[in-house]
C-alpha positions as CSV (number, residue, x, y, z in Angstrom):
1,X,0.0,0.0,0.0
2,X,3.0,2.9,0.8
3,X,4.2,2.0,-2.8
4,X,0.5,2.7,-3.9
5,X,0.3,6.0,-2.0
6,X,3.4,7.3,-3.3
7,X,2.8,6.3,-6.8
8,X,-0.8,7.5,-6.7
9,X,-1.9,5.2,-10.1
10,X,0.7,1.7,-11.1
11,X,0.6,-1.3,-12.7
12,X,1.8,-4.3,-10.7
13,X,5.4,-4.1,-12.1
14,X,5.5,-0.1,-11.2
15,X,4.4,-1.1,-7.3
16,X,7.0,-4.0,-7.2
17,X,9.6,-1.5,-8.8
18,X,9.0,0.9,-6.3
19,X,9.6,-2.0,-3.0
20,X,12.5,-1.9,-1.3
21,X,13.8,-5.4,-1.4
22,X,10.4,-6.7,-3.6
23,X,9.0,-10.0,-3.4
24,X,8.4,-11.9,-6.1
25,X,6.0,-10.2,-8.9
26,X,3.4,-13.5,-8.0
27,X,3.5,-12.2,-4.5
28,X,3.1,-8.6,-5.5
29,X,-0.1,-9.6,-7.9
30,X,-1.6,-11.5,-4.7
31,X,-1.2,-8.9,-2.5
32,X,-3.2,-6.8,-4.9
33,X,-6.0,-8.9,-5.6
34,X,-6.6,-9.5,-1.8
35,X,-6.2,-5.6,-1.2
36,X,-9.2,-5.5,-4.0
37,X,-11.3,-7.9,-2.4
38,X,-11.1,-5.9,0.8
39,X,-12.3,-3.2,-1.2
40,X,-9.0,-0.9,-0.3
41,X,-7.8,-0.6,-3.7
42,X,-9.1,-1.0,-7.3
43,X,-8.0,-1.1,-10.8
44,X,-8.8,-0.2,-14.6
45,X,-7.9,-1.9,-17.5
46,X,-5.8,-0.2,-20.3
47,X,-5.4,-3.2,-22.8
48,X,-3.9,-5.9,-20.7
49,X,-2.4,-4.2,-17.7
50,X,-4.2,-3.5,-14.4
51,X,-3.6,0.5,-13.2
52,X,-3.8,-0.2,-9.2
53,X,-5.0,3.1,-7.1
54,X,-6.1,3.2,-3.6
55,X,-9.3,3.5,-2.3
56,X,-9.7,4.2,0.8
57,X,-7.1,7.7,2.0
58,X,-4.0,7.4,3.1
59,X,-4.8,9.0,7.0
60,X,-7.8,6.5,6.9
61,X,-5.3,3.4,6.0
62,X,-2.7,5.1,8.7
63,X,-5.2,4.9,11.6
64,X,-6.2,1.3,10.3
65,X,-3.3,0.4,10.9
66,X,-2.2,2.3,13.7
67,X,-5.3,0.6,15.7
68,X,-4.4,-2.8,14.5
69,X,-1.0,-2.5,16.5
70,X,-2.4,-1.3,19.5
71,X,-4.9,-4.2,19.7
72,X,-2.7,-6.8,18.6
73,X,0.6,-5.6,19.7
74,X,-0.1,-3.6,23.0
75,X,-3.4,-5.0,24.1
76,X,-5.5,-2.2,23.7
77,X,-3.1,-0.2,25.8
78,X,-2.1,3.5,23.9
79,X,0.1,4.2,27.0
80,X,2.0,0.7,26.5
81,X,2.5,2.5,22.7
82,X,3.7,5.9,24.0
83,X,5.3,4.6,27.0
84,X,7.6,1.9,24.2
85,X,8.1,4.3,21.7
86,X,9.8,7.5,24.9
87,X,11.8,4.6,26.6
88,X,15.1,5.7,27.3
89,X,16.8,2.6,25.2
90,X,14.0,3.0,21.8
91,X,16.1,5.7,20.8
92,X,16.4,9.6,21.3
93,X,13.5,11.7,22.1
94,X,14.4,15.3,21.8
95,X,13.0,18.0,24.3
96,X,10.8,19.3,21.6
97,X,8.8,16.1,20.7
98,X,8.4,15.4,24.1
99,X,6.6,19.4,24.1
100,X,4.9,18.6,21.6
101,X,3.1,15.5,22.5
102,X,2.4,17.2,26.3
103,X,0.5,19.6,24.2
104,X,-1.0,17.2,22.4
105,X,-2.0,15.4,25.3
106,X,-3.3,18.2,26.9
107,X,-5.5,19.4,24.2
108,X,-6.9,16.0,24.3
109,X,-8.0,16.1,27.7
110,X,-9.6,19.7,27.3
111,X,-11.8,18.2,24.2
112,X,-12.8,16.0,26.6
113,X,-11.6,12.6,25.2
């Protein structure tokens, strides 16, 4: 799907060109056809190739996904996220970022969620 999104309209070979590391171009096909049936993505027909575009929008997909994680990767839990992602060994987390998500945090709570 990122290859999708970046691309914006590709044939099969296009989206496997633009994979870093691709699979195989019978894996990439698959992946397409199953990404149809789920009704993310669809395609037109211009002779004998497929054109591939996305469906559903790319901040849609990204909280898809996002909530997928959190269920099946942190239990539910969005402070086991935050709290895995700030941990002192996951990397650097500047000053700033850390601003930035107390503000977001704190708008959160005055909207009420």
């Amino acid at each position: 799907m990122e290859a999708l999104y970046r691309l914006g309209k590709a044939t099969a070979v296009e989206i496997r060109d633009a994979i870093p590391s691709p699979p195989t171009y019978t894996a990439v096909r698959t992946q397409l056809a199953l990404l149809e049936a789920k009704g993310l993505i669809r395609f037109d027909r211009q002779g004998a190739r497929h054109i591939y575009e996305p469906v559903v929008p790319r901040e849609e997909m990204a909280k898809d996904v996002i909530a997928g994680v959190v269920e099946n990767f942190f239990g539910g839990s969005i402070e086991r996220v935050v709290a895995t992602l700030i941990e002192p060994d996951s990397g650097t987390v500047s000053d700033e970022t850390l601003n930035r998500l107390t503000e977001l945090i704190q708008r959160a709570k005055e909207q009420g969620r």
